[in-house]
LOMI-894435 format. One line per 5 residues: number of its first residue (from 1); their letters; for each residue x, y, z of C-alpha. Coordinates in steps of 0.2 Angstrom, whole numbers, plus 2048, in hexadecimal, padded with zeros to 3 digits. Example, Ala and Ser with C-alpha at 12.3 -4.5 7.8 and 13.67 -1.06 7.14 Angstrom:
LOMI-894435
1) AS) 83E 7EA 827; 844 7FB 824
//
This chain:
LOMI-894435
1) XXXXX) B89 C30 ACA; B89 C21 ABD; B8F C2A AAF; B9E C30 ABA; BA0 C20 ABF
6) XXXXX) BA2 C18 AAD; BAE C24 AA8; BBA C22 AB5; BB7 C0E AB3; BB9 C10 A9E
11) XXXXX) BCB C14 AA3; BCF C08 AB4; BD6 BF7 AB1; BD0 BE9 ABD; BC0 BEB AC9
16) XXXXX) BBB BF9 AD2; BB1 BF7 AE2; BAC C08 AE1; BAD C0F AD1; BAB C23 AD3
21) XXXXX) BBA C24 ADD; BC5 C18 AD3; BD7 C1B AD2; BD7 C23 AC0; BCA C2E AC5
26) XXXXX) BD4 C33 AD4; BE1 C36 AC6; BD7 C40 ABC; BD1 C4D ACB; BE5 C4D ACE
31) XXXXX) BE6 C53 ABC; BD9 C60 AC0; BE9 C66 ACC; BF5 C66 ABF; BEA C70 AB5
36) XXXXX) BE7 C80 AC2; BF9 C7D AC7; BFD C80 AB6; BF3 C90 AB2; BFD C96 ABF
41) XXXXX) C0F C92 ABE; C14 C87 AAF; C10 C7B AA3; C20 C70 AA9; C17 C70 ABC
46) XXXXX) C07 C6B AB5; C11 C5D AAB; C1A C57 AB9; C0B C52 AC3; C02 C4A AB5
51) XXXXX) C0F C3E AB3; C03 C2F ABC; BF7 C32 AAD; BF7 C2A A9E; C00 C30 A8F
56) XXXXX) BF2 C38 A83; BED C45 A93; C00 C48 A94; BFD C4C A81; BEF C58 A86
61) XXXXX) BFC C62 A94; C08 C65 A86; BFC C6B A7A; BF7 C7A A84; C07 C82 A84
66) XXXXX) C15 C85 A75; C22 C89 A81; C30 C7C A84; C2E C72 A94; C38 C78 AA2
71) XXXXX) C44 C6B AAC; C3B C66 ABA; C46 C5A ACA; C3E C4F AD3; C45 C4F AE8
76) XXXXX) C37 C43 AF2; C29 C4D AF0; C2E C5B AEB; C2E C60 AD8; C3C C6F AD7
81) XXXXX) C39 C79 AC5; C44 C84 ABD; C3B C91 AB2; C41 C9C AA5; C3B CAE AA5
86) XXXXX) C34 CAC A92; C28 C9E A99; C20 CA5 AA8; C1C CB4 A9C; C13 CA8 A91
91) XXXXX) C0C CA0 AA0; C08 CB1 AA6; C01 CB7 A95; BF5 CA9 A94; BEE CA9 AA6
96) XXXXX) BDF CB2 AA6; BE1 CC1 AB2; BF2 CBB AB7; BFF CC7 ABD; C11 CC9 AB9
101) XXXXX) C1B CC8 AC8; C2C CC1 AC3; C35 CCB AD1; C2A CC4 ADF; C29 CB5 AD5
106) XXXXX) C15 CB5 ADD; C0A CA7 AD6; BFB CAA ACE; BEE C9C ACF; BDE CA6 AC9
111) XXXXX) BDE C9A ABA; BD6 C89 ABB; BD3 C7A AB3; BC1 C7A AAA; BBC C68 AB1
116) XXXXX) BC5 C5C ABC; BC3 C4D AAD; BC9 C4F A9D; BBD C47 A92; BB0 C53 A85
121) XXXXX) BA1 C4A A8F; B96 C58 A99; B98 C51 AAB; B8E C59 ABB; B9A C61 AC6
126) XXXXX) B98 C5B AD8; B96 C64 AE7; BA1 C6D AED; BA7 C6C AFF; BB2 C7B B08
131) XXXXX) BC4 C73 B0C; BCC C71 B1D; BDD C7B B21; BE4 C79 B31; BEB C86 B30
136) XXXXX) BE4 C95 B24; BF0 CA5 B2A; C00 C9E B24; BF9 C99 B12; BF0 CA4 B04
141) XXXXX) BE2 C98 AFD; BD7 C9A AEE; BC7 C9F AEE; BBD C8F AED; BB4 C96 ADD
146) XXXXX) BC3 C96 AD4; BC8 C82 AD5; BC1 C76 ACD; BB5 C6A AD3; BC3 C5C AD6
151) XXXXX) BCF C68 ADD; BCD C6C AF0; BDB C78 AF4; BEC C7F AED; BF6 C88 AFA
156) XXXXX) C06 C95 AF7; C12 C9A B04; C25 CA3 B01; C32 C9F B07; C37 CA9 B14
161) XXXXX) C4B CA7 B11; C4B CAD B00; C42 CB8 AF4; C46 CAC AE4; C3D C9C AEA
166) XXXXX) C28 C99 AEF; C24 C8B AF3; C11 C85 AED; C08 C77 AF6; BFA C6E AEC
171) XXXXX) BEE C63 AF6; BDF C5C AEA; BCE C50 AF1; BC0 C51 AF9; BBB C5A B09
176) XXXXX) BC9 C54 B18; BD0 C44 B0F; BDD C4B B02; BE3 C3E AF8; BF2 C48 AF1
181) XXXXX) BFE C55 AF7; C0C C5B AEC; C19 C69 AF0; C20 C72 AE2; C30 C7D AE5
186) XXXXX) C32 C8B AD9; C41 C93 AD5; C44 CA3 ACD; C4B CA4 ABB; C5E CA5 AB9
191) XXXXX) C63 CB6 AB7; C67 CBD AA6; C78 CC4 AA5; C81 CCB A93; C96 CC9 A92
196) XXXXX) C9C CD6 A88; CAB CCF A7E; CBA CDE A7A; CC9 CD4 A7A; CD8 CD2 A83
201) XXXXX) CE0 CC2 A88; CD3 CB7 A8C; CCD CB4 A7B; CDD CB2 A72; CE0 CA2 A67
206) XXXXX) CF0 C9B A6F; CF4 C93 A5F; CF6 CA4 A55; CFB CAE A64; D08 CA4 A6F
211) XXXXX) D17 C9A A6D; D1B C8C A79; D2E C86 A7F; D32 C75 A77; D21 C70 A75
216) XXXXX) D1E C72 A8A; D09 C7B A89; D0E C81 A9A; D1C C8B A96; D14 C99 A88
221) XXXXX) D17 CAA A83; D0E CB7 A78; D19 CB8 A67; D26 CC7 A64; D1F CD7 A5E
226) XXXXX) D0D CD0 A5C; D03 CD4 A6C; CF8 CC5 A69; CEC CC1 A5A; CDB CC7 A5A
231) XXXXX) CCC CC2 A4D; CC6 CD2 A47; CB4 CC9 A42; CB4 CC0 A53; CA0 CBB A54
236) XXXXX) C97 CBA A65; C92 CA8 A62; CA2 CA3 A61; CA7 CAC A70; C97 CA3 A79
241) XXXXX) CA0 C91 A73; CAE C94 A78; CA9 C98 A8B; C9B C8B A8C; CA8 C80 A85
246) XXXXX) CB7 C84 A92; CAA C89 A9E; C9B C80 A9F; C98 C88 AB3; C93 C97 AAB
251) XXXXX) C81 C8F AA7; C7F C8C AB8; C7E C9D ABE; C74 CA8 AB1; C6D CA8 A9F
256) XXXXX) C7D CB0 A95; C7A CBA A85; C8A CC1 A7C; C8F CD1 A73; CA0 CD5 A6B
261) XXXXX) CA1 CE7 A68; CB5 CE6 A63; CC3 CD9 A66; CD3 CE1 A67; CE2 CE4 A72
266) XXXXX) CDD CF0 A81; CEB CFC A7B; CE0 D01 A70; CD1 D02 A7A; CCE D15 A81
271) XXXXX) CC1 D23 A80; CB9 D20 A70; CB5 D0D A75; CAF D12 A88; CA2 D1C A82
276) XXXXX) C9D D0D A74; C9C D02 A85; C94 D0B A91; C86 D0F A84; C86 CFC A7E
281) XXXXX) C84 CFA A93; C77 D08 A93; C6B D04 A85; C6A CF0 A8E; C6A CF5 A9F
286) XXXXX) C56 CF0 AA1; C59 CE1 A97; C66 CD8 AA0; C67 CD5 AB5; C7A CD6 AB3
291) XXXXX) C8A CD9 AA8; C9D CD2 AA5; CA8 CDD A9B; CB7 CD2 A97; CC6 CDD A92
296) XXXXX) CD9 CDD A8F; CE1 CDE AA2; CEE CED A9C; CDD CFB A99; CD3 CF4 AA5
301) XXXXX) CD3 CFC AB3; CD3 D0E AA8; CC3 D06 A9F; CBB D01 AB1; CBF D12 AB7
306) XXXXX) CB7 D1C AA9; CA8 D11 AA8; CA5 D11 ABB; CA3 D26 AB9; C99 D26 AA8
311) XXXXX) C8D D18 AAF; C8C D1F AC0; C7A D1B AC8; C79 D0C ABA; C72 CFF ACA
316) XXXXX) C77 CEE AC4; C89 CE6 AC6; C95 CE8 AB7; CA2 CDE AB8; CB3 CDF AAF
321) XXXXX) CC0 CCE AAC; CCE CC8 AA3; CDB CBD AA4; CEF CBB AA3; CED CAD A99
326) XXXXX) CE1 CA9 A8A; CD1 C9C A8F; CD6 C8F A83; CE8 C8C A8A; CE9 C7E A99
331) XXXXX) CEF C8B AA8; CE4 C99 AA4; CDD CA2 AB2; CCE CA8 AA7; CC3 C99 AAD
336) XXXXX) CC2 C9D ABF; CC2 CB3 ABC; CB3 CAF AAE; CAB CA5 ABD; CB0 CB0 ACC
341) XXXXX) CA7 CC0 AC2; C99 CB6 ABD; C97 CB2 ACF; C97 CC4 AD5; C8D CC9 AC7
346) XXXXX) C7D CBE ACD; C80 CC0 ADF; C6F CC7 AE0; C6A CB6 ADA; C6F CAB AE7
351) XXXXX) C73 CA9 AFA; C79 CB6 B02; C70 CC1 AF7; C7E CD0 AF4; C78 CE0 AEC
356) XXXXX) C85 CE3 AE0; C80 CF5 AD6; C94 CFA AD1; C9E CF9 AC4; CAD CED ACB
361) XXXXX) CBC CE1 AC3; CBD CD0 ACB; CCE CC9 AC7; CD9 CBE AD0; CCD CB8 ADD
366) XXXXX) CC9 CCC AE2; CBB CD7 ADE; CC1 CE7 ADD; CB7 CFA ADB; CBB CFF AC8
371) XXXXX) CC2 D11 ACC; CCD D0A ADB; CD5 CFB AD0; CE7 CFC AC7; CF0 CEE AC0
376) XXXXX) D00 CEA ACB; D06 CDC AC5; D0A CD6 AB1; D0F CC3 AB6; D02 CBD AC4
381) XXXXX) CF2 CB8 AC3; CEC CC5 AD0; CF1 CD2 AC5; CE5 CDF ACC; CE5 CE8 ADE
386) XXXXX) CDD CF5 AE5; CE9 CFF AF2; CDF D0F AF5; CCE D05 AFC; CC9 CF4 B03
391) XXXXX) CC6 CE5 AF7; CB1 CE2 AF4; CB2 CD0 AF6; CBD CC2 AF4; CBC CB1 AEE
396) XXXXX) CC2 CA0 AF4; CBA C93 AF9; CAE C9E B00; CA9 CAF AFA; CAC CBB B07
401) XXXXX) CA2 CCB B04; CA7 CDB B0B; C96 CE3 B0A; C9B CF3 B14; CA5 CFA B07
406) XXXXX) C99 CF4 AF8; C91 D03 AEF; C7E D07 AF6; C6F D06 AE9; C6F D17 ADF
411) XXXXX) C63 D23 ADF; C65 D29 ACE; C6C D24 ABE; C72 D30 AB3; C7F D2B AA5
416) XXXXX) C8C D35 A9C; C93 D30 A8A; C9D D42 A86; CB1 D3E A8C; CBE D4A A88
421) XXXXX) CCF D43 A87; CD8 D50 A85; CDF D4E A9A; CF1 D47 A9D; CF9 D40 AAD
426) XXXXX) D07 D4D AB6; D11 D46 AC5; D1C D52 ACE; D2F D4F ACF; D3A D58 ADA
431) XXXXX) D44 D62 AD0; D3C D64 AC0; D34 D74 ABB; D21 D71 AB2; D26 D82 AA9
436) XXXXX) D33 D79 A9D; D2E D67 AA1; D1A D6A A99; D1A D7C A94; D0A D85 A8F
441) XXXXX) CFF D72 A8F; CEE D7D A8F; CF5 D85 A7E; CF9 D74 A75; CE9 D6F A78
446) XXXXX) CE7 D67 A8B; CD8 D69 A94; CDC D62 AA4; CE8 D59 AB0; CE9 D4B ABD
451) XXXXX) CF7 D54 AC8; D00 D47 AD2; D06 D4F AE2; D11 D4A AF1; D0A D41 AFF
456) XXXXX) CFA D48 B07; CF9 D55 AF8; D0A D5F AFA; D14 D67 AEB; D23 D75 AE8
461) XXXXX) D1D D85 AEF; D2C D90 AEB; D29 D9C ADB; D3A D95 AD6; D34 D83 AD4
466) XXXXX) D26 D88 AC8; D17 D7F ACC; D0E D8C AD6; D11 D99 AC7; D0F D8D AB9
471) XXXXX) CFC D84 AC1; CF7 D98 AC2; CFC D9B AAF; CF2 D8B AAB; CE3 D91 AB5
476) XXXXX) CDF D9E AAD; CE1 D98 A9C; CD4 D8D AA3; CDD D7E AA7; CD4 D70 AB1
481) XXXXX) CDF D67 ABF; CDB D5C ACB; CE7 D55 ADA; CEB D45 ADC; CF9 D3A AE9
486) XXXXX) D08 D31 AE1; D04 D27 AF2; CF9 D16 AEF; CF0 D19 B01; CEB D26 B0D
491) XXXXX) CDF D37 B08; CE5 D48 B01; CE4 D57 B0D; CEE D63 B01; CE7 D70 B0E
496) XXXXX) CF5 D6D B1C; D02 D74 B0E; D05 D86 B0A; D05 D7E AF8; CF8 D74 AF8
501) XXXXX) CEC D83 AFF; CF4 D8E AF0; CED D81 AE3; CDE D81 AEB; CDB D94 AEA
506) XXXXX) CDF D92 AD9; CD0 D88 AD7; CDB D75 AD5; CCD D67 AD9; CD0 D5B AE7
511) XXXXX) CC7 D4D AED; CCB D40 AFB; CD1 D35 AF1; CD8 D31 AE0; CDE D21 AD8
516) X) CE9 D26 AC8
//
């Protein structure tokens, strides 16, 4: 024990009554700790609890690892490390039969510490003494030969609330007298999310875009006959600036990538650009944990729709924004929609852990389904509604989920990126006979209509009228049509109509429900 005893005392200050337990060598077995804590969940854990050491073995933690420390905040005693999900590969990569468990976020301490000093000296490794739990079924405790000889026990428990913390209690010693405890909360990764960038309002430059009345920034308008200016070479970086710039909350909720497929006006956003989205959506669905598609609010709701039956089954929340007025203007209501989506985006992530696996448009304080939405207001901020079914949640000062109506987890997913467009929109008006009013559409090149019927799925029965004759021309040219309500609620029952059962014989398609 003498040579133990030297080496602790070459680096203790002052006289020590007994030197084989001095306080640096109590510092040293602590280090031991650090180390097997460090095999097991991070470099920037290890680090934290070597602080009471000296600076060159502080040296000696950050030489072991290239990856950049993780931040780490102290509450009492408790050390609460954020980790991102490229380090606890590393971590995982260079633990030796560690195992990759991000999604239970399990903590894998099969690594250890070669020695409890740190000095090249061979030392003889004391006995070893079996620890003392008080209580061993509510902690998992590693197997005594796989700590070191300083190191009596490290214990993990979950937390029981919530399946993106563990918390990991690390007790080091001798036998019953532990001279240190440390509890280390460890939190999940923030969740990678990519914002998909098309246009629309919200990235507008005011400056180029908008006039302002007398100077007053709170009176603008878009200029006359320009629709707004956008950058044709808009890159994503600069998009990133600008919304960590204007909305520095965003880094608090996930770990943002950006893509900008196109900027333009959302008039010119139709079938040709749905299919470049959902397959930009598609070939990153394993990459990211969620999506926010901003978009021009004139298109939207059409793009949401389209999207929401091409990418039907896709299992993680999209989520489509905009604004009525560009970010960089002071009354913008882009801040708090980017912030809102973001929100429902990662509710996964966070307290009360919603499921979100839909495609939905948050706007105005509302989260709406995609293919129940429709822009009803041009001048308001909540510009979007959805009359035909219940909102998904909405957001205050609280966010009140209403999880009953949300979407279940798909079974399957199966995408489509083949759209015909040829398919146009046909309302019935008393009065007009479809025979004059749209002639021979299947002949000029239509291949299917949305016919907009009265109430509950009623039309014109008389062969006067024309609709019955004219939908059975169409039919058998091949015409497809399915039925829809001019009405913004209730269900179609076109069966209680002695029209409405004519168009079905005819082979019309009708569903429960149908937002145009």
């Amino acid at each position: 024990q003498k040579p133990k005893a030297q080496n602790c005392q070459e680096n203790t200050t002052g006289t020590q009554k007994n030197p084989g337990v001095s306080s640096r060598c109590w510092s040293k077995r602590c280090s031991a700790v650090a180390m097997a804590t460090m095999a097991s969940v991070g470099v920037g854990v290890a680090a934290s609890l070597a602080r009471t050491l000296k600076q060159p073995q502080k040296q000696q933690f950050r030489a072991l690892s290239t990856t950049p420390r993780p931040t780490v905040q102290r509450r009492k005693n408790r050390v609460q490390l954020v980790a991102s999900s490229s380090q606890r590969k590393s971590v995982n990569s260079a633990t030796n039969g560690a195992k990759e468990t991000a999604e239970a976020f399990d903590v894998q301490a099969d690594a250890v510490a070669d020695s409890g000093t740190f000095d090249d000296s061979p030392k003889k490794a004391p006995k070893k003494r079996a620890p003392k739990t008080k209580n061993a079924e509510e902690h998992a405790i590693i197997p005594a030969n796989s700590l070191s000889a300083q190191t009596q026990t490290i214990r993990h428990t979950k937390y029981k609330n919530s399946e993106n913390e563990m918390v990991v209690t690390i007790e080091s010693g001798r036998g019953s007298s532990f001279m240190s405890h440390s509890e280390l909360l460890i939190m999940r990764p923030l969740p990678r999310v990519l914002i998909i960038h098309t246009g629309g309002t919200l990235g507008m430059d005011p400056t180029t875009s908008y006039t302002m009345d007398d100077g007053e920034t709170n009176n603008v308008h878009l200029r006359e006959g320009t629709g707004g200016h956008y950058e044709a070479a808009l890159k994503p970086e600069q998009v990133l600036h600008n919304l960590l710039n204007f909305v520095p909350e965003l880094q608090n909720f996930a770990n943002l990538d950006v893509q900008v497929p196109f900027n333009r006006d959302s008039c010119r956003v139709g079938p040709k650009e749905w299919i470049k989205l959902a397959k930009m959506l598609h070939e990153r669905r394993h990459n990211y944990d969620a999506f926010l598609v901003v978009h021009g609010t004139d298109t939207m709701a059409y793009t949401a729709s389209a999207l929401s039956i091409m990418l039907s089954g896709f299992g993680k929340p999209i989520i489509m924004t905009g604004s009525q007025l560009p970010l960089l203007l002071p009354r913008s209501d882009a801040r708090q929609n980017l912030i809102d989506s973001i929100t429902c985006a990662t509710a996964s992530s966070s307290p009360p852990y919603v499921q979100l696996c839909e495609l939905a448009i948050c706007f105005g304080g509302k989260l709406l389904r995609a293919n129940r939405a429709q822009k009803t207001n041009s001048s308001t901020y909540g510009a979007f509604s959805s009359p035909s079914y219940p909102e998904l949640a909405t957001l205050g000062v609280e966010v009140n989920w209403n999880e009953k109506h949300l979407l279940p987890k798909p079974q399957s997913y199966q995408p489509r990126f083949e759209l015909d467009p040829r398919v146009i929109r046909v309302p019935i008006v008393p009065g007009c006979d479809p025979r004059t009013a749209y002639g021979d559409v299947y002949g000029r090149g239509v291949r299917g209509i949305v016919l907009e019927a009265f109430g509950t799925g009623n039309l014109p029965d008389l062969p006067s009228f024309g609709w019955i004759p004219w939908l059975r021309q169409q039919r058998k040219k091949g015409l497809i049509v399915y039925l829809a309500s001019q009405c913004v609620n209730g269900e179609l029952h076109p069966e209680l109509y002695r029209s409405g059962a004519l168009a079905l014989e005819m082979g019309v398609e009708s569903g429960p429900q149908m937002t145009p």
